[in-house]
LUMVEX-477152 format. One record per residue (C-alpha): y negated, z, x negated. Coordinates in steps of 0.25 Angstrom, whole numbers, plus 2048, in hexadecimal, padded with zeros to 3 digits. Last residue first. Example, Ala and Ser with C-alpha at 12.3 -4.5 7.8 and 13.67 -1.06 7.14 Angstrom:
<rs>
80481D7C9;81281F7CF;
</rs>
This chain:
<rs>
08C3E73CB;0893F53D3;08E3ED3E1;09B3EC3D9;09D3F93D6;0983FD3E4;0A33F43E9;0AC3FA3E0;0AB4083E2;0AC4063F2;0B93FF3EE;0BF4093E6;0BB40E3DA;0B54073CC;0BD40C3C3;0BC4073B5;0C43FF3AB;0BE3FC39E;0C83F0395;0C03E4399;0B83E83A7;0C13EC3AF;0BC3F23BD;0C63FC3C5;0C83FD3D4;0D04083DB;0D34033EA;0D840A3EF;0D741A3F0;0D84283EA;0D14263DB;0CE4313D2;0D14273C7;0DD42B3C1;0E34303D0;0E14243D4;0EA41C3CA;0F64263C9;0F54243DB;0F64153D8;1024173D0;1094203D8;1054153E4;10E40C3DD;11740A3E9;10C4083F2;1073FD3EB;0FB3FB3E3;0F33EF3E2;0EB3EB3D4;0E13E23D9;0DC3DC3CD;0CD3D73CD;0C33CB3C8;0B63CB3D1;0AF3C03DA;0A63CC3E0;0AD3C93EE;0BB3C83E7;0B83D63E3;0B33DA3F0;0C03D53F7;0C63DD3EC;0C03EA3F0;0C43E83FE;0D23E53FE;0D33F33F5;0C93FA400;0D43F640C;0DE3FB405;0EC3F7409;0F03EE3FE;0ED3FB3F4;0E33F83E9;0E23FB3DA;0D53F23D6;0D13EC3C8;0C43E63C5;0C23DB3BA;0B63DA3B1;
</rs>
């Protein structure tokens, strides 16, 4: 199982989900988007409903599900 975050450098919650990952001990990619690719990132939000950073994913083989943002992922974790 692998986790996948879409982070901006500057967000405070996107430092802070992965502090919490490598708390847990867990394996993650940190996908960080620039401003000039922010087209992209909107495309992205828009898909899931989503307005902020960070936007966390868990893979597990080929599933891929969206767990949130960092409040999502804390009580994701707190639930496993």
């Amino acid at each position: 199982m692998r986790y996948i975050l879409f982070v901006r450098e500057s967000c405070v919650f996107c430092v802070k989900a992965q502090a919490l990952l490598d708390k847990k001990n867990l394996d993650y990619k940190v996908i960080d988007f620039a401003p000039e690719q922010d087209l992209i990132l909107k495309e992205i939000k828009d898909a899931y409903q989503w307005d902020t950073v960070p936007m966390i994913f868990q893979r597990n083989g080929d599933l891929i599900k969206f767990i949130g943002g960092y409040t999502g992922l804390a009580e994701h974790l707190g639930n496993e």
